[in-house]
GUKOL-736065 format. One record per residue (C-alpha): residue number from 1; x, y, z. Coordinates in steps of 0.2 Angstrom, whole numbers, plus 2048, in hexadecimal, padded with zeros to 3 digits. Example, Ala and Ser with C-alpha at 12.3 -4.5 7.8 and 13.67 -1.06 7.14 Angstrom:
REM GUKOL-736065
SITE   nr    u    v    w
SITE    1  83E  7EA  827
SITE    2  844  7FB  824
END
This chain:
REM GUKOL-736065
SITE   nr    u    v    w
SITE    1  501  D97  4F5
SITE    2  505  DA9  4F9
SITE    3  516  DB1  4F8
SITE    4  518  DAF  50A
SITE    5  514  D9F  50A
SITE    6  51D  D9A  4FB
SITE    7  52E  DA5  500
SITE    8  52F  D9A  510
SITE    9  52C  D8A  508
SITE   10  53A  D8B  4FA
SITE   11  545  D8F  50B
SITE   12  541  D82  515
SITE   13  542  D75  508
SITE   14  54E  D7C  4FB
SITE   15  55B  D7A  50C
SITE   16  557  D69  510
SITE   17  559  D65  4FB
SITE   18  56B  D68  500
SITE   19  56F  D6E  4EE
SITE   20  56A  D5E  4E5
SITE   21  55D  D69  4D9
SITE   22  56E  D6C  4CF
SITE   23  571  D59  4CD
SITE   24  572  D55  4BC
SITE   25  581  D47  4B9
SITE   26  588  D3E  4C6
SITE   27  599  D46  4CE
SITE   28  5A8  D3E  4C9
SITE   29  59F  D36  4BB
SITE   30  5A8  D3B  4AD
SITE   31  59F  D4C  4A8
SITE   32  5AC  D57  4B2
SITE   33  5B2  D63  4A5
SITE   34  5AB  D6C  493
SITE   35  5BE  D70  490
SITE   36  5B9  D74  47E
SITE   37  5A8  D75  47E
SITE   38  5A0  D85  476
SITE   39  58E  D88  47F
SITE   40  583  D8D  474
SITE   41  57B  D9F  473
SITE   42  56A  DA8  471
SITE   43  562  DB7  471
SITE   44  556  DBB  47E
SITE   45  547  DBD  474
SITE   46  549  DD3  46F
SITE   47  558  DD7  47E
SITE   48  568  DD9  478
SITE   49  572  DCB  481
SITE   50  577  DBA  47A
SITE   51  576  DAF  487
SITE   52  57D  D9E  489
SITE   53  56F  D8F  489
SITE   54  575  D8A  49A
SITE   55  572  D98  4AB
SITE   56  577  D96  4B9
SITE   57  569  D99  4C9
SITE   58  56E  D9E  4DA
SITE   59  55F  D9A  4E7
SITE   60  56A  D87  4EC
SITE   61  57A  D93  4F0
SITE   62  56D  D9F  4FB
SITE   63  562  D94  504
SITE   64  573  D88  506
SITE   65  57C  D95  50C
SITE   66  58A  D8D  503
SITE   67  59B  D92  509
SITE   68  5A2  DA2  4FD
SITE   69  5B2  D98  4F9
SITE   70  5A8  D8B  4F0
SITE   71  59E  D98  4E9
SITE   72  5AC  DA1  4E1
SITE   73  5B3  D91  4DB
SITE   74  5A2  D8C  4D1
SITE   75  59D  D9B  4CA
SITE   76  5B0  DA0  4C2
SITE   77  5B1  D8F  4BC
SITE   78  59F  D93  4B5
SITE   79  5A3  DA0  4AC
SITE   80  5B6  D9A  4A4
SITE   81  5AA  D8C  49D
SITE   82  59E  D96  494
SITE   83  590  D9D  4A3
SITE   84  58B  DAE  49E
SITE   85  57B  DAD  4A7
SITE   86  579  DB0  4BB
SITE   87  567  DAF  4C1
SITE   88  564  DB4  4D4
SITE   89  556  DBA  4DF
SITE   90  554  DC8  4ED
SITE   91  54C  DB7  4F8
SITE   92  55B  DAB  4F4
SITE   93  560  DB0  506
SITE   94  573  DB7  501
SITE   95  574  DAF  4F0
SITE   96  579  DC2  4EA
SITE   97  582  DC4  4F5
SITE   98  58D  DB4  4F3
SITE   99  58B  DB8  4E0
SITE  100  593  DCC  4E2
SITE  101  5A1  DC3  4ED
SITE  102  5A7  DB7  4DF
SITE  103  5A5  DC0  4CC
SITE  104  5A3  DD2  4D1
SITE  105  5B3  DD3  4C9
SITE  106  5AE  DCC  4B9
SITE  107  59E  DD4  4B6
SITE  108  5A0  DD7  4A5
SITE  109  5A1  DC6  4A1
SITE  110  58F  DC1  4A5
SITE  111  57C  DC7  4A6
SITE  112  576  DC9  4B6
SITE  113  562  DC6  4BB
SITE  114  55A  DC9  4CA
SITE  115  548  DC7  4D3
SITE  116  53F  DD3  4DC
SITE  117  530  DD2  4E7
SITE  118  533  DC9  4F7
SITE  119  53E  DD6  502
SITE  120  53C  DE0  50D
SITE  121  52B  DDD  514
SITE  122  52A  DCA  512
SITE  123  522  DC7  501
SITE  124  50F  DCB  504
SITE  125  504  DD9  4FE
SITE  126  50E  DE7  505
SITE  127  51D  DDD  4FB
SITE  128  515  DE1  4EC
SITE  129  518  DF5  4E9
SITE  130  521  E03  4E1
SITE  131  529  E09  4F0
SITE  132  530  DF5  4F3
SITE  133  533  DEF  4E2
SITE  134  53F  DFE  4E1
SITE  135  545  DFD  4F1
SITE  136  54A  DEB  4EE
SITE  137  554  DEE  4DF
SITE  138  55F  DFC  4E9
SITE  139  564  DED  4F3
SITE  140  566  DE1  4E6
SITE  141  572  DED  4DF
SITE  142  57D  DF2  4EC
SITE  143  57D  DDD  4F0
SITE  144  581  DD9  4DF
SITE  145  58E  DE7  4E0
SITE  146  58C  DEE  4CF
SITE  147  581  DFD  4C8
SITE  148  575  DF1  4BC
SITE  149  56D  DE1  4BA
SITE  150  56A  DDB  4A8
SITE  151  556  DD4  4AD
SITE  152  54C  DD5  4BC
SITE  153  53E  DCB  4BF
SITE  154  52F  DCD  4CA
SITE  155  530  DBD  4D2
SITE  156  520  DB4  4D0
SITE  157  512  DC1  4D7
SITE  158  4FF  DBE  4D0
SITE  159  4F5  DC2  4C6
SITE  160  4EC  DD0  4D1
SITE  161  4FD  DD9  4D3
SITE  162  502  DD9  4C3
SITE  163  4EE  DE0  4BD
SITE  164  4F2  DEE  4CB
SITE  165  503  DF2  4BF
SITE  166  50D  DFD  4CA
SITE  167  51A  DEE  4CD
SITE  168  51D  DF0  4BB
SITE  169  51E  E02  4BB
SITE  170  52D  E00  4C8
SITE  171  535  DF5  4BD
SITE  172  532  DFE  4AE
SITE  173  539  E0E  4B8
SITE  174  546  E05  4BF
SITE  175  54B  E02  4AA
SITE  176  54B  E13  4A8
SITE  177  556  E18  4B6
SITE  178  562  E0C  4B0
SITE  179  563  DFF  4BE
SITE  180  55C  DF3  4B2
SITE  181  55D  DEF  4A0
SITE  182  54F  DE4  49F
SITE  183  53F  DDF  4A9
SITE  184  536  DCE  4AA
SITE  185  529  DC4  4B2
SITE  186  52F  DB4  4BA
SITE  187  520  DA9  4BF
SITE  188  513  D9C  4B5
SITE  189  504  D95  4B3
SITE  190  4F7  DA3  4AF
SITE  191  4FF  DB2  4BA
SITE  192  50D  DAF  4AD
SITE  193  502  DAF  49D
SITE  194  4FB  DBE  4A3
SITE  195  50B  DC8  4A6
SITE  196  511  DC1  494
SITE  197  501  DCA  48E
SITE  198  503  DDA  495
SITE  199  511  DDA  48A
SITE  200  51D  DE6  495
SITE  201  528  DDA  499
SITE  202  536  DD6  48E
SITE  203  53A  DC2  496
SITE  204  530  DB5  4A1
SITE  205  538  DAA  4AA
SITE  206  52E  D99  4AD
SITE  207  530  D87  4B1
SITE  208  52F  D7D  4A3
SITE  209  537  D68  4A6
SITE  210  52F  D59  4A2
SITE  211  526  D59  4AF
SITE  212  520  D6A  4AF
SITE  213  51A  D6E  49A
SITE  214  50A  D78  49D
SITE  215  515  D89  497
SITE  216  519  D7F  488
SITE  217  508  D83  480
SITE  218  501  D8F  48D
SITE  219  50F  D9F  48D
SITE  220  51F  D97  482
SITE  221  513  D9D  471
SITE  222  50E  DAE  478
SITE  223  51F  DAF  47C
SITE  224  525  DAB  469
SITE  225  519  DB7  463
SITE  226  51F  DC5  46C
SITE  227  531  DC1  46A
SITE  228  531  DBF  47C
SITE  229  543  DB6  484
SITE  230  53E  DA7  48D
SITE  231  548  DA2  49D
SITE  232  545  D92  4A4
SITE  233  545  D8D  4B6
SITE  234  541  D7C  4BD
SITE  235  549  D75  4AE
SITE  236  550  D64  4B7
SITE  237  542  D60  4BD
SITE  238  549  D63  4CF
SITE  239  553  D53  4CD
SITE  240  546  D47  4D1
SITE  241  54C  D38  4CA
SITE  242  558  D35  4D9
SITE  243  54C  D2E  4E1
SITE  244  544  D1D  4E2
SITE  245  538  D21  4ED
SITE  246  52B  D31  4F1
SITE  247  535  D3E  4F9
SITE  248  535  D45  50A
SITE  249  539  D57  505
SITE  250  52B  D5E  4FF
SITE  251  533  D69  4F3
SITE  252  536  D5B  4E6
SITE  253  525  D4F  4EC
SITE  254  519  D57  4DE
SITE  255  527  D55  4CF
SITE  256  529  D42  4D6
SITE  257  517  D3F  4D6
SITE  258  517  D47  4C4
SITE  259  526  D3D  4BF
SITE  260  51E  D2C  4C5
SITE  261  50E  D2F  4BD
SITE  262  517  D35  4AC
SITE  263  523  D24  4AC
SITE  264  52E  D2A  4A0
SITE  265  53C  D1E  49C
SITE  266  548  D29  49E
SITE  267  544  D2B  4B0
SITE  268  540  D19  4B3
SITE  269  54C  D0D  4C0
SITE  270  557  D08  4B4
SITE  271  559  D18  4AD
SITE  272  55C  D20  4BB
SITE  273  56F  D1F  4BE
SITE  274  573  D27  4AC
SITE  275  580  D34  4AC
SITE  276  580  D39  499
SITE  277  575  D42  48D
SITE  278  56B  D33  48C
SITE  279  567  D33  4A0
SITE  280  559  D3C  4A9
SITE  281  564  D4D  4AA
SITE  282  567  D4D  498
SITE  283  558  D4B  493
SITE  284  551  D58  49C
SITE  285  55D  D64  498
SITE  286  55B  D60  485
SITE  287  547  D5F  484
SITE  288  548  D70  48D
SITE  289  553  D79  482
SITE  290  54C  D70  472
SITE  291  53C  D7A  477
SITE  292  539  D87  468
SITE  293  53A  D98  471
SITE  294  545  D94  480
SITE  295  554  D9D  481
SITE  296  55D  D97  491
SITE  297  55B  D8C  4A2
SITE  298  561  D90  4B3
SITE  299  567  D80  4BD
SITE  300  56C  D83  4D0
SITE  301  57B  D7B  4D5
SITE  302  586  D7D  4E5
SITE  303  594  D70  4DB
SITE  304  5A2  D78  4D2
SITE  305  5A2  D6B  4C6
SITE  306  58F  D69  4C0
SITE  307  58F  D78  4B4
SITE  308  59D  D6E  4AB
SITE  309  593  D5F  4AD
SITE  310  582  D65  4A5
SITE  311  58A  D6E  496
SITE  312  590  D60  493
SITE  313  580  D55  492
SITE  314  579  D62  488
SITE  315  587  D60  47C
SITE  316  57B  D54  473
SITE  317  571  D5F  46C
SITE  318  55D  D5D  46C
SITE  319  553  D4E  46E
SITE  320  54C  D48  460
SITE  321  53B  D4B  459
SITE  322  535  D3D  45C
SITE  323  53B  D3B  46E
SITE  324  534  D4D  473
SITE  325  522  D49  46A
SITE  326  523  D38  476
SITE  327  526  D44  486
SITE  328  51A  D51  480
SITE  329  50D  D40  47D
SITE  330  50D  D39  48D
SITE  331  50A  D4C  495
SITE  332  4F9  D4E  48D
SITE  333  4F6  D3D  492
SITE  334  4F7  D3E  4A2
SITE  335  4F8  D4E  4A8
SITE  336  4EA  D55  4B0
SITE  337  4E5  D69  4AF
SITE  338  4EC  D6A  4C2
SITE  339  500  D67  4BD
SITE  340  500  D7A  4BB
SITE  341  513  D81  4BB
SITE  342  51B  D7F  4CB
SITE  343  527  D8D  4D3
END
């Protein structure tokens, strides 16, 4: 799929998802606040920041075009309960926007990640340049309405851009101007081994759920070796145990037929319905973050309460060994070479 291609796709369906990829818990169920929780912390791999286990992603709050009040009131809740991780896009239509709007103020209390390589000319080839790459984190700055990020990302380009290398020559001189501490590569499959191997990029940002483990032994060691931080996205798995039967938007149809064919009990019709750790959302959460060499997940959300809800399920702590071997087994069972990581 090319960046075209795959830009209007996560538009059209991401809308019509109507913010459910952040579901994890069941509103109302009793997971509604982490009044004394402490989130746990990492290091991304050699940056400086400590940053809490659990992100927060802003393509639902873009593509939704949720309303700023609600905005405001999910991200400052966020961030009294622990969030110190904001993860947005260029493409999220105006998730920076929205972002700016509600925790300008408060910039020092978070890091702050953004993606570049969509705007302004539409996200093929000519997307893909010094002049744009540069060009796009102007904007991002003024829309995030500070003078730095923490991390941008290239957002998912291939491997023939990367082998070209002026993208990351713009990022890299985008680092030395200061408009970024950090660059990254956010992508999978082999494009993201690749840009891993270059080793110029200090994070990768890649899907990683369990129904999604082919970074688990393709990138996640590389990424260990090189004391790489690992970001995951996708770590939920888009939520695909809502439902019963095969989906009719097509953003979550290849995690179902995944999800089916894996028959994880977790994910099965009685399990379904569960709203603790020991449902389909905490078990996600904690196979993801039990992964040795993953730092953090971003989960998309447009409820104020599901931050609260999901550090919560993660509360638990890791699965055990035995249970992550179980979900790792029935992968290389059953997975075939074509369940490459999917954006």
């Amino acid at each position: 799929m090319n960046e075209r291609t795959r830009r209007e796709f996560l538009i059209a369906t991401m809308a019509a998802a109507g913010g459910a990829l952040g579901l994890a818990g069941t509103a109302g169920g009793g997971w509604l606040s982490n009044q004394g929780l402490e989130l746990e912390k990492r290091r991304l791999g050699k940056t400086d920041m400590r940053v809490s286990v659990l992100g927060f992603g802003g393509a639902e709050i873009g593509f939704n075009r949720t309303e700023q009040e609600r905005v405001d009131r999910l991200l400052n809740s966020a961030i009294d309960q622990g969030l110190d991780a904001i993860d947005t896009a260029e493409c999220y239509a105006d998730s920076e926007v929205a972002i700016a709007n509600a925790v300008a103020h408060r910039r020092d209390e978070y890091y702050l990640f953004t993606k570049v390589g969509h705007w302004p000319r539409g996200g093929g080839g000519e997307g893909w340049s010094t002049t744009s790459v540069m060009e796009t984190i102007e904007r991002s700055l003024k829309r995030l309405k500070t003078e730095y990020v923490d991390l941008v990302h290239l957002h998912s380009c291939g491997i023939d851009v990367l082998e070209r290398g002026d993208v990351i020559d713009a990022l890299e001189k985008a680092r030395e101007q200061g408009k970024t501490r950090y660059i990254g590569y956010s992508g999978d499959s082999l494009a993201a081994k690749f840009a891993v191997e270059t080793d110029r990029f200090d994070t990768l940002m890649t899907s990683i759920s369990f129904c999604d483990q082919e970074a688990i032994d393709l990138t996640l060691p590389l990424c260990r070796e090189r004391g790489m931080g690992v970001i995951v996205k996708g770590g939920i798995a888009n939520a695909v145990w809502r439902y019963d039967s095969k989906p009719e938007n097509g953003y979550h149809v290849e995690y179902w037929n995944r999800m089916s064919t894996l028959g994880y009990e977790f994910t099965s019709a009685e399990n379904r319905g569960k709203t603790g750790p020991e449902g389909p959302a905490g078990i996600a959460l904690r196979f993801v973050l039990g992964l040795p060499g993953v730092h953090t997940t971003v989960v998309g959300t447009t409820n104020p309460a599901r931050f609260a809800q999901n550090a919560a399920l993660i509360e638990a702590g890791p699965l055990s060994a035995e249970r992550v071997e179980g979900i790792r087994r029935r992968w290389k069972e059953v997975a075939p070479e074509s369940w490459v990581g999917q954006v």
